[in-house]
VOTI-608817 format. One line per field, with one value per residue: residue number from 0; x, y, z of N, C-alpha, C in turn. Coordinates in Angstrom, 2 decimals. Each point is the difference from the previous one (the first is absolute). Last residue first. Example, Ala and Ser with C-alpha at 12.3 -4.5 7.8 and 13.67 -1.06 7.14 Angstrom:
residues 2
pos: c(1 0) .
neast: c(12.85 0.29) .
nnorth: c(-2.25 -5.72) .
nup: c(7.08 -0.07) .
caeast: c(0.82 -0.89) .
canorth: c(1.19 1.19) .
caup: c(0.06 0.00) .
ceast: c(-0.77 0.90) .
cnorth: c(1.09 1.20) .
cup: c(0.73 0.00) .
END
This chain:
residues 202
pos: c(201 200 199 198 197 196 195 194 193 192 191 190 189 188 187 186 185 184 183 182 181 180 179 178 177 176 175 174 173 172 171 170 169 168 167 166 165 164 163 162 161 160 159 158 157 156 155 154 153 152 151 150 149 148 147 146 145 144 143 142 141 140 139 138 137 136 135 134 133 132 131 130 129 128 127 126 125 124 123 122 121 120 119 118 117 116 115 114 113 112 111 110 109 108 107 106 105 104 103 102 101 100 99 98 97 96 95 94 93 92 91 90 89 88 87 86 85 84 83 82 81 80 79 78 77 76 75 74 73 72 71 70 69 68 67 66 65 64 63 62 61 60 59 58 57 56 55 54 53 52 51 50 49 48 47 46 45 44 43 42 41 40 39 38 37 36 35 34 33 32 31 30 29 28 27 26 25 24 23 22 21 20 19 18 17 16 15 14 13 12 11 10 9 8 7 6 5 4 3 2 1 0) .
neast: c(10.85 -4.00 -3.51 -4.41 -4.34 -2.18 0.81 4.12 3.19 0.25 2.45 5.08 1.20 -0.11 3.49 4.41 0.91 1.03 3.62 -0.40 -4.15 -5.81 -4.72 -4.91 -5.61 -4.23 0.71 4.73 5.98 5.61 5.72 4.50 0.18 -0.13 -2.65 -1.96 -3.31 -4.52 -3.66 -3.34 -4.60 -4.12 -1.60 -3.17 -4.99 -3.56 -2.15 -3.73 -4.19 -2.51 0.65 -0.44 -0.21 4.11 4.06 3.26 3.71 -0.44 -2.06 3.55 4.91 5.45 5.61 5.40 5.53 4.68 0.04 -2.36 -2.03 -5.18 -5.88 -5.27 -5.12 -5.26 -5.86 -5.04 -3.92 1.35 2.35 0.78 3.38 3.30 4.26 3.78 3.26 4.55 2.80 3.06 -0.81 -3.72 -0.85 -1.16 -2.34 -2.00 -4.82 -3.56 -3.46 -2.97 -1.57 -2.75 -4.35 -3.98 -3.61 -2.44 0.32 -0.78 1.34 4.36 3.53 2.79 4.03 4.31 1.81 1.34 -1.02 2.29 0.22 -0.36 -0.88 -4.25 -3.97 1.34 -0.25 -4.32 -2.41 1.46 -1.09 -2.21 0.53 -0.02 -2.68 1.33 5.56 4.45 1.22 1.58 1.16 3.51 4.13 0.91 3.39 3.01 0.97 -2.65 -4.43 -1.39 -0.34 -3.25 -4.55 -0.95 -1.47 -4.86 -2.76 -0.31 -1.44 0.33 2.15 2.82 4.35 3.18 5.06 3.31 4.16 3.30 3.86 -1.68 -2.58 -5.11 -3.74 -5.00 -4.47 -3.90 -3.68 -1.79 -3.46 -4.72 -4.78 -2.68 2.56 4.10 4.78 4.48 5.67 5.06 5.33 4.97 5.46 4.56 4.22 -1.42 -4.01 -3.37 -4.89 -3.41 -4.28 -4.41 -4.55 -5.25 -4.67 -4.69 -4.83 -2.56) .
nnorth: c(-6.44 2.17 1.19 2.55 2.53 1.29 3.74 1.88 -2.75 0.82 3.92 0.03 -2.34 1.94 2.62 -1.84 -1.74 3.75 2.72 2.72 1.94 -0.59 2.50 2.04 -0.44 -3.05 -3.60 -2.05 -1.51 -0.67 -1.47 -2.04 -6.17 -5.74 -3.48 -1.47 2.09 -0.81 -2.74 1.43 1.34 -2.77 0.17 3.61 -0.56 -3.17 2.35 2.75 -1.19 1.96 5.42 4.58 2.22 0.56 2.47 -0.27 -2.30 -2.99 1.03 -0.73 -1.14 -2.04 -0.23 -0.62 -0.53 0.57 0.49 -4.17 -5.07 -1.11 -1.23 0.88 -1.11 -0.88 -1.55 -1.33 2.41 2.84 -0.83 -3.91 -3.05 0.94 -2.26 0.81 -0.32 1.60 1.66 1.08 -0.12 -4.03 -3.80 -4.18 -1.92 -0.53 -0.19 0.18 1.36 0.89 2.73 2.18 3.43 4.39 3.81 1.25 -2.68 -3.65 -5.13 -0.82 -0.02 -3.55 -1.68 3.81 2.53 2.73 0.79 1.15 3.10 3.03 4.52 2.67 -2.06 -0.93 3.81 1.22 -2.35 1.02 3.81 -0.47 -3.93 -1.41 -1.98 -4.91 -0.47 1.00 -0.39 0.94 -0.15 0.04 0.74 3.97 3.40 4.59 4.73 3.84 0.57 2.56 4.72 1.37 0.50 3.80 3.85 0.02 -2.00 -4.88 -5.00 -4.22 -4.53 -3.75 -1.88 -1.66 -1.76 -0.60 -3.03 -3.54 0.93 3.83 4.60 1.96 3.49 1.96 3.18 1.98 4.04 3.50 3.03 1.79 -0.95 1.38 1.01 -2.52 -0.39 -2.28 -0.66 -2.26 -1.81 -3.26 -2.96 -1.34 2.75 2.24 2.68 2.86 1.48 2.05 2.64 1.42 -2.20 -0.19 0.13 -1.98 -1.71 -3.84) .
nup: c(22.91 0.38 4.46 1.29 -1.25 -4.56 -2.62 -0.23 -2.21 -4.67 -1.50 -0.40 -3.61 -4.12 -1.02 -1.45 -4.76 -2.96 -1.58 -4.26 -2.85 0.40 -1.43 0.07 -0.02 -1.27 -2.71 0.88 0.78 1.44 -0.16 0.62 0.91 0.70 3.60 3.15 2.44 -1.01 2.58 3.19 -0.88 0.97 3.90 0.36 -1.30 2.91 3.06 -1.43 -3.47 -3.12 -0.41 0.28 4.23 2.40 -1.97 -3.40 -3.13 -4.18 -4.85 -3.95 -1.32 -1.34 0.25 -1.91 -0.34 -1.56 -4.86 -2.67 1.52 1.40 0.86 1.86 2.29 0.90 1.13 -0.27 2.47 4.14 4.62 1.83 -2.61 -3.70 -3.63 -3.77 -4.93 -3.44 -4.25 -4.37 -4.80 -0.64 3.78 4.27 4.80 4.79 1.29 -4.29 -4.62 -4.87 -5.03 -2.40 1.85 -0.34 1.84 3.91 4.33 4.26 -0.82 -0.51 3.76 1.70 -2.50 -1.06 -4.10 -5.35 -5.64 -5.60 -4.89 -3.77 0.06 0.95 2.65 5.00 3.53 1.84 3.91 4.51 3.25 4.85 3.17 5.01 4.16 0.97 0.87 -1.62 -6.05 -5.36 -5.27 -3.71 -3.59 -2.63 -2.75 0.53 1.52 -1.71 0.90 3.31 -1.44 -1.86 2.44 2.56 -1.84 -0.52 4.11 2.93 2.03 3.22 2.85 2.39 -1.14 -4.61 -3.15 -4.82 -2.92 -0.08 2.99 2.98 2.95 2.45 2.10 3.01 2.71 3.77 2.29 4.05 2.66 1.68 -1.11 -3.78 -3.78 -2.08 -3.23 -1.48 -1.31 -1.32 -1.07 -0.74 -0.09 -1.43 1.40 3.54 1.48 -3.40 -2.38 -3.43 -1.88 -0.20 2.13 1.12 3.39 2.08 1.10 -2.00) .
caeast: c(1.42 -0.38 1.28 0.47 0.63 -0.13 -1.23 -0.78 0.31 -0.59 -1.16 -0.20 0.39 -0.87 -1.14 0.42 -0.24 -1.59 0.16 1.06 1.69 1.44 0.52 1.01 0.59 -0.29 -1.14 -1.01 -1.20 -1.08 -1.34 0.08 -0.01 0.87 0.31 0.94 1.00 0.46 0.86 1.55 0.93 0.52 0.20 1.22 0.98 0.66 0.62 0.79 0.40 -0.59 0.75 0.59 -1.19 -0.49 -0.74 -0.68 -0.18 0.45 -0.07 -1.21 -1.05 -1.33 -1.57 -1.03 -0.98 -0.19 0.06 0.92 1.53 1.35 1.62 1.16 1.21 1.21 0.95 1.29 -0.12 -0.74 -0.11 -0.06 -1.54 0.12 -1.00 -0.45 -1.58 -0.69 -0.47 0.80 0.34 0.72 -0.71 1.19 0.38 1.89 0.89 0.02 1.18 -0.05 1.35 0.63 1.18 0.69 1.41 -0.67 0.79 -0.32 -1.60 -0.52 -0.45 -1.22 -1.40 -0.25 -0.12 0.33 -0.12 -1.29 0.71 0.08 1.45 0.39 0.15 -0.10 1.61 0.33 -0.29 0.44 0.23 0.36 0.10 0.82 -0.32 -1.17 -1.26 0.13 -1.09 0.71 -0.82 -1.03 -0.66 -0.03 -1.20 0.24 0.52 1.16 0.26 -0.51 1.08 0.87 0.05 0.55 2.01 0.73 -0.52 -0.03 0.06 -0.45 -0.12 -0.95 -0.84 -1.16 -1.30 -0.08 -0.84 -0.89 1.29 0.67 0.31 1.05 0.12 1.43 0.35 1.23 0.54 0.08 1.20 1.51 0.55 -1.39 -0.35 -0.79 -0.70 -0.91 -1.36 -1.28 -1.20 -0.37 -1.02 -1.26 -0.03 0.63 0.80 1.07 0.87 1.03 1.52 0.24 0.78 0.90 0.98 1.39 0.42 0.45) .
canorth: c(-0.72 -0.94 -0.05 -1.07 0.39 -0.97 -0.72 0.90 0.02 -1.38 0.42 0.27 -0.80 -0.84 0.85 0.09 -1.10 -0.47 -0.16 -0.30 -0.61 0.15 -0.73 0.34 0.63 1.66 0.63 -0.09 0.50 -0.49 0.90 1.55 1.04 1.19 0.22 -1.34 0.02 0.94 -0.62 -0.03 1.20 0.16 -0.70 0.41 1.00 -0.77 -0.58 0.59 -0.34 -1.06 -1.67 -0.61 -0.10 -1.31 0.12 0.84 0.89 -0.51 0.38 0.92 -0.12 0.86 -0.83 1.07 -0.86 -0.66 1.37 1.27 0.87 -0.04 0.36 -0.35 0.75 -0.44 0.95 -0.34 -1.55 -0.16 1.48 0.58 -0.14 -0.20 0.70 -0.62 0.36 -1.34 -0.12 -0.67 1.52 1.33 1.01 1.31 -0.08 -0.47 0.40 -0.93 -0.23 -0.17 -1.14 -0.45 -0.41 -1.54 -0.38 0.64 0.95 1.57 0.18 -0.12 1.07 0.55 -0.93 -1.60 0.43 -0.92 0.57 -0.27 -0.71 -0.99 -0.12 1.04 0.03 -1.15 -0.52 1.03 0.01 -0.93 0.11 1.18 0.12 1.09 0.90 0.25 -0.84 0.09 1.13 -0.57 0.92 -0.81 -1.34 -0.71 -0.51 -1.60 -0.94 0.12 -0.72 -1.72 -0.31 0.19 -1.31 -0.93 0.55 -0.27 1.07 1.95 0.47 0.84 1.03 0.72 -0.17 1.00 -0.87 0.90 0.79 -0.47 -0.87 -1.11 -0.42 -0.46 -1.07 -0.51 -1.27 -0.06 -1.70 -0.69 -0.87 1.13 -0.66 -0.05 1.09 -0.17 0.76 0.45 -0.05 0.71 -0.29 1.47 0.12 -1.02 0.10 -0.37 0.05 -0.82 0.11 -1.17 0.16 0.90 0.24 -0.79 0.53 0.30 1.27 -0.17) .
caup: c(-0.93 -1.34 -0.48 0.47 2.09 0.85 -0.04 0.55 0.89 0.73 -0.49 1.25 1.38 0.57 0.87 1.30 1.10 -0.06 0.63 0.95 -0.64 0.66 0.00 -0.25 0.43 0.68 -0.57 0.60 -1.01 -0.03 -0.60 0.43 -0.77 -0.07 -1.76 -0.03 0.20 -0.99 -1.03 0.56 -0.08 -1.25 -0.12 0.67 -1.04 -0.93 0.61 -0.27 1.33 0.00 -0.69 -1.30 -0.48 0.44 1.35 0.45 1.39 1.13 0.92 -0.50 0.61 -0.23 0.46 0.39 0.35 1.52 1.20 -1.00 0.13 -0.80 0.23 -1.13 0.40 0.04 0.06 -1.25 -0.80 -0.73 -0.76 0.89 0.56 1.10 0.29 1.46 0.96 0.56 0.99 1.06 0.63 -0.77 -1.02 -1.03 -1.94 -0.22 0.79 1.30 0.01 1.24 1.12 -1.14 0.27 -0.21 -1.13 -0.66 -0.80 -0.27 0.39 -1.13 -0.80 0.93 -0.61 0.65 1.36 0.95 1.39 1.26 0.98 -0.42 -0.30 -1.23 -1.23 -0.85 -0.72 -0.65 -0.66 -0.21 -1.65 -0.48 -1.34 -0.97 -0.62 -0.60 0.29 1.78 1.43 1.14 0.67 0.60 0.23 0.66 0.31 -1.25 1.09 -0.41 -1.19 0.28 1.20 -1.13 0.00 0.79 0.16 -1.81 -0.90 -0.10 -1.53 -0.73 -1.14 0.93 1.17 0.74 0.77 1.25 0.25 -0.52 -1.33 -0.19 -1.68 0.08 -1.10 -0.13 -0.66 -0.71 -0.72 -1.06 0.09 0.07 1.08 0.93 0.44 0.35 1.16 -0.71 0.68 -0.23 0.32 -0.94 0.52 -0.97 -1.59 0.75 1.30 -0.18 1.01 0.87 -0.35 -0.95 0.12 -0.67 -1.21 0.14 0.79 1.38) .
ceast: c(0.54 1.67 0.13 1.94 0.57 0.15 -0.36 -1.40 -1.32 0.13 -1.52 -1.40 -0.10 -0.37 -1.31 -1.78 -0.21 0.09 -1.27 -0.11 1.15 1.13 1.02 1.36 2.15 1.02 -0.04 -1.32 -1.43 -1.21 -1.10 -1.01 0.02 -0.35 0.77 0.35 1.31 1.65 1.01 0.87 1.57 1.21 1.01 1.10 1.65 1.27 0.78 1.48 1.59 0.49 -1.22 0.27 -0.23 -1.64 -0.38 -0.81 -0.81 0.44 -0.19 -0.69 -0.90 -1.13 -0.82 -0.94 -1.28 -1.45 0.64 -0.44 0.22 1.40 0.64 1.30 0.61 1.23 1.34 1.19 1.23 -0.43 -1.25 -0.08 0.13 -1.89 -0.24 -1.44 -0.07 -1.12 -1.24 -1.03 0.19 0.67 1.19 -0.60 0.75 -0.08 1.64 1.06 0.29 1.37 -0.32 0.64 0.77 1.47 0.06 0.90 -0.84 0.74 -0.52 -1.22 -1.28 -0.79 -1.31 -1.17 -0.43 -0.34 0.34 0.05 -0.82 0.67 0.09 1.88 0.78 -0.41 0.03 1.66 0.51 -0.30 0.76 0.00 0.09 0.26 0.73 -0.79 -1.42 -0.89 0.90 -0.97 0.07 -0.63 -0.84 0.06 -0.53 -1.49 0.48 0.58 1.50 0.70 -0.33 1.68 1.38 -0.08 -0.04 1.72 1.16 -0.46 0.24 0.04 -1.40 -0.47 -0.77 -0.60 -1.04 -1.10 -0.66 -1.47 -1.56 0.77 1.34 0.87 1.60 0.60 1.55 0.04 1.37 0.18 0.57 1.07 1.36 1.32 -1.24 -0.98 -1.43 -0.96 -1.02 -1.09 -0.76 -2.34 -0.67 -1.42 -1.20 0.59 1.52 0.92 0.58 0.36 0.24 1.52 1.07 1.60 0.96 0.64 1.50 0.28) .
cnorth: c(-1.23 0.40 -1.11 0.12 -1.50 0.12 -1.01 -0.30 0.72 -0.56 -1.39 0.60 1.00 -0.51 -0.99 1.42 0.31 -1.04 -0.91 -0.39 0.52 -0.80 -0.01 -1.08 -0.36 -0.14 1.51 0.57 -0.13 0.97 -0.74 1.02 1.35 1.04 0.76 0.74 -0.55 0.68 0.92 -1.07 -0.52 0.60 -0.73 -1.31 0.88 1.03 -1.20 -0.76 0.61 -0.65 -0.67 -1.15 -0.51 0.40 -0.71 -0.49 0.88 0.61 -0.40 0.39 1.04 -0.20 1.06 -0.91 1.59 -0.02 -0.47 1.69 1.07 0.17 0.13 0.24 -0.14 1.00 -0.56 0.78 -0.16 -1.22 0.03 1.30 0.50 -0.16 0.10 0.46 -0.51 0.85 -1.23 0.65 -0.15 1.28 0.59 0.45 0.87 -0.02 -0.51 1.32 -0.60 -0.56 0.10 -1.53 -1.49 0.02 -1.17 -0.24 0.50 1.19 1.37 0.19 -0.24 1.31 0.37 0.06 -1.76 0.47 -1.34 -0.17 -0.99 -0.83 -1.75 -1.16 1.10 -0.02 -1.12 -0.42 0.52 -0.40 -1.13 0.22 1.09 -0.25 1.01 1.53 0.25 -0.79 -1.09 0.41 -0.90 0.90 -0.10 -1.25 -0.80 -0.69 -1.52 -1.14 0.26 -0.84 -1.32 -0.18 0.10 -1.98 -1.12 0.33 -0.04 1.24 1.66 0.76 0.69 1.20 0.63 0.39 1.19 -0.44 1.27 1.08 -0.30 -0.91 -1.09 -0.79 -0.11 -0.45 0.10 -1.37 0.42 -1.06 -0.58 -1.08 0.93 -0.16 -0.84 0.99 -0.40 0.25 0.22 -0.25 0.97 -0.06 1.40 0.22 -1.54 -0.26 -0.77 0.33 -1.15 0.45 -1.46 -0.53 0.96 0.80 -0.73 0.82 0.19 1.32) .
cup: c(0.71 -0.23 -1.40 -0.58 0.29 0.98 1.15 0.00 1.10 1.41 0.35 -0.22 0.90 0.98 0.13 0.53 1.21 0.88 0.67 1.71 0.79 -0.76 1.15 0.07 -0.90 1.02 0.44 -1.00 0.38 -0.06 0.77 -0.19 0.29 -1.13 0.56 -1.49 -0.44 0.54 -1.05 -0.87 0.38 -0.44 -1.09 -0.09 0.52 -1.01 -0.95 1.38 0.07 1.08 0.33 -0.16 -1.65 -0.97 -0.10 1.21 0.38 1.49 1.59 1.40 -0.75 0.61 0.09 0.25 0.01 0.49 1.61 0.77 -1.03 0.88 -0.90 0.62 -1.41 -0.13 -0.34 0.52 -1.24 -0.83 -0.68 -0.05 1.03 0.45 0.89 0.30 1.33 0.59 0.80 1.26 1.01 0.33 -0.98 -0.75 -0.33 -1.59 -0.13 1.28 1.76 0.58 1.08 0.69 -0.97 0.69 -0.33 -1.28 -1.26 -0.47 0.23 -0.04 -1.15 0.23 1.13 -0.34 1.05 1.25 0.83 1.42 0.87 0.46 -0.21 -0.07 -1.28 -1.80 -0.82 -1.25 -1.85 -1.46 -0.55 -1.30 -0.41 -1.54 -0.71 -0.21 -0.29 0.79 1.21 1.08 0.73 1.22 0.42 0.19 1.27 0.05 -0.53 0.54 -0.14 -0.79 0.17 0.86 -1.51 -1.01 0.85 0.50 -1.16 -0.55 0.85 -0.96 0.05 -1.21 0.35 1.34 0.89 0.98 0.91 -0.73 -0.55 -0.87 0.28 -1.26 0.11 -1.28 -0.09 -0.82 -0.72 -0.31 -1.59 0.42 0.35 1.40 1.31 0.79 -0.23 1.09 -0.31 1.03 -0.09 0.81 0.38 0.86 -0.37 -1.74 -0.26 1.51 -0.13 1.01 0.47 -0.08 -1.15 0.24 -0.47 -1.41 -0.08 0.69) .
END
């Protein structure tokens, strides 16, 4: 794929620990996630680090489970499954153009292993979905639910979508590409959709 393997963690939050991995053709980076839970460590969006970054990974406890955003973020999905003998979860509408087996198709509003719920948002990407947790006053993991209209699939439905996510409580929130927001995250969302839509959404 052209991407450098990531080398270190970064630890935005004490259970929520992420990595980049530089995309030299597109220059941007991928971000993965892992999140450490009473259940485990839950993967998102994974790519295989390089040898310090992925020995850090492993410190974290074992895994539970490899976790996509949506259909084009298997990435090294593959990979986790067969070296740790996990298995892959992503929505059922993902499945069809996922290059990865998908283990666990998974519904809109499902709980998941490692206490996170799947919302889903149509209109984004294929299979696109949001994660929730409470643990951290709440983090929500996106993949590539906010990016530019040219990205979405109907990108009016995918706003739409978006504003469900209001109704969660949470202070993190986590993105494929680009840079996390910890702290304080509900209130940039919301005014961030806001700006999208041009519609008042309080």
């Amino acid at each position: 794929m052209g991407i450098k393997p990531a080398t270190k963690l970064i630890q935005h939050l004490p259970s929520l620990f992420g990595w980049s991995s530089f995309h030299a053709e597109w220059k941007v980076d991928f971000n993965s996630y892992a999140l450490r839970t009473a259940n485990g460590v839950a993967l998102i969006d994974p790519l295989k680090p390089a040898a310090a970054g992925l020995a850090a990974l492993e410190q974290l406890g074992p895994f539970r489970g490899v976790y996509l955003t949506n259909a084009n973020h298997d990435r090294d999905a593959d990979w986790f499954r067969r070296q740790y003998q996990v298995q892959v979860y992503a929505h059922e509408k993902a499945v069809p153009d996922c290059d990865t087996k998908i283990d666990v198709p998974v519904l809109d509003g499902e709980n998941l292993p490692g206490g996170l719920q799947a919302i889903h948002i149509p209109g984004s990407g294929a299979g696109e979905i949001a994660l929730h947790t409470a643990i951290e006053n709440g983090i929500l993991l996106l993949g590539d639910a906010v990016l530019p209209d040219q990205y979405c699939a109907d990108p009016d439905q995918a706003i739409r979508s978006l504003r469900r996510l209001l109704d969660l409580a949470f202070d993190a929130v986590t993105f494929a590409h680009g840079t996390p927001i910890i702290g304080d995250a509900g209130h940039q969302l919301t005014a961030f959709i806001k700006k999208t839509s041009k519609k008042d959404l309080s």
